[in-house]
N, C-alpha and C positions, 0 to 999 in steps of 0.2 A: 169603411174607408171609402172616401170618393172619388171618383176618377181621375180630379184634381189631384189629390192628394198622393195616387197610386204614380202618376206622371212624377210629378216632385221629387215622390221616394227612387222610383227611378233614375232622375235626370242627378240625384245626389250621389246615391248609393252604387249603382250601377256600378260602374267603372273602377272601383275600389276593390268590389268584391270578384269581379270577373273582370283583372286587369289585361289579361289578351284581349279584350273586346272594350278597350276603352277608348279606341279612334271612331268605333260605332258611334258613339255618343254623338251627337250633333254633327253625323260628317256625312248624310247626304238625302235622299231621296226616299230610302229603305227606312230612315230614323227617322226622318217624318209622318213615314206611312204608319209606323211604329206610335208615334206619339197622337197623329192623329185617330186612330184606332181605340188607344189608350184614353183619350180625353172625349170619347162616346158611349159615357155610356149605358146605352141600349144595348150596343156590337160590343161592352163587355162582358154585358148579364149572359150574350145570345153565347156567346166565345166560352164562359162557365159553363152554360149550359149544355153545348155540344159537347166540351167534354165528361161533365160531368154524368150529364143524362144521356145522350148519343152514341157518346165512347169518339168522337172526333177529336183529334189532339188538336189543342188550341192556336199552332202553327199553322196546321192545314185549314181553318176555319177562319183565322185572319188572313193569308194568301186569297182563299175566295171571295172573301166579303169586300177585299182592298182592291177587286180586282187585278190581282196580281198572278194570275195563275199561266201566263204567257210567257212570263220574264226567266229568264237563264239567271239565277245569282251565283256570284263565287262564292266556294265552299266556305270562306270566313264568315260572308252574308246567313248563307245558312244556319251556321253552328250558332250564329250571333242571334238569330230569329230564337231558335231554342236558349240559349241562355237567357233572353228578355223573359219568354214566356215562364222558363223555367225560374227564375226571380219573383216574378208576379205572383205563380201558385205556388212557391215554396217559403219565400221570404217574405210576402206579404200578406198570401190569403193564409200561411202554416198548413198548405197541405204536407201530408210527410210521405206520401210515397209515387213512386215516378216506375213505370214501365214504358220501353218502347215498342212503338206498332209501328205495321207497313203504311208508309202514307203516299209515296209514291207523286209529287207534285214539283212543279220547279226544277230538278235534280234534285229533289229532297228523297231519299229512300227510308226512311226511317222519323218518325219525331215520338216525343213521350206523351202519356196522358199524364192526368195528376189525378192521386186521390187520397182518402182519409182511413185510414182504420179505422175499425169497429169503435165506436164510443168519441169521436174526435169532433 
């Protein structure tokens, strides 16, 4: 699936299935840093890759590369960051399992990584 394609599934599906986070959807600065991020990509392979090989939850990995690691967001902003993310490796890449780690960034204390069972 292409970047293109993963933005789309997003900018559709999004809001439906995590209906508390459906004013994120095209409503500000966070959502573009979000789509712009989403529609690179290289900073998606890199964003898989940290988590996947790194062990860096894909939250903390787009805050650094957006340069965004100065900004205060409110807690909706945040939880909103993990449910994008959590959408992307769950309902589009079919990872199936999700732990959370210390990540410590923004006021963020906590985000998930994603990963696959044996054989997936």
């Amino acid at each position: 699936m292409t970047t293109y394609d993963i933005a789309r599934t997003l900018e559709k599906q999004f809001s439906s299935k995590y209906r508390r986070f459906s004013g994120f959807v095209n409503g500000g600065v966070l959502w573009d840093k979000c789509m712009e991020a989403i529609n690179n990509p290289q900073l998606m392979t890199h964003i898989k890759f940290c988590n996947d090989v790194m062990k860096i939850p894909p939250v903390k990995t787009f805050l650094m590369a957006m340069h965004l690691t100065a900004e205060d967001f409110t807690k909706t902003d945040r939880q909103a960051l993990g449910a994008i993310f959590g959408f992307i490796f769950k309902d589009i890449w079919k990872y199936s399992d999700q732990k959370r780690v210390s990540c410590r960034i923004c006021g963020i204390q906590t985000a998930s990584l994603f990963g696959r069972k044996e054989g997936e």
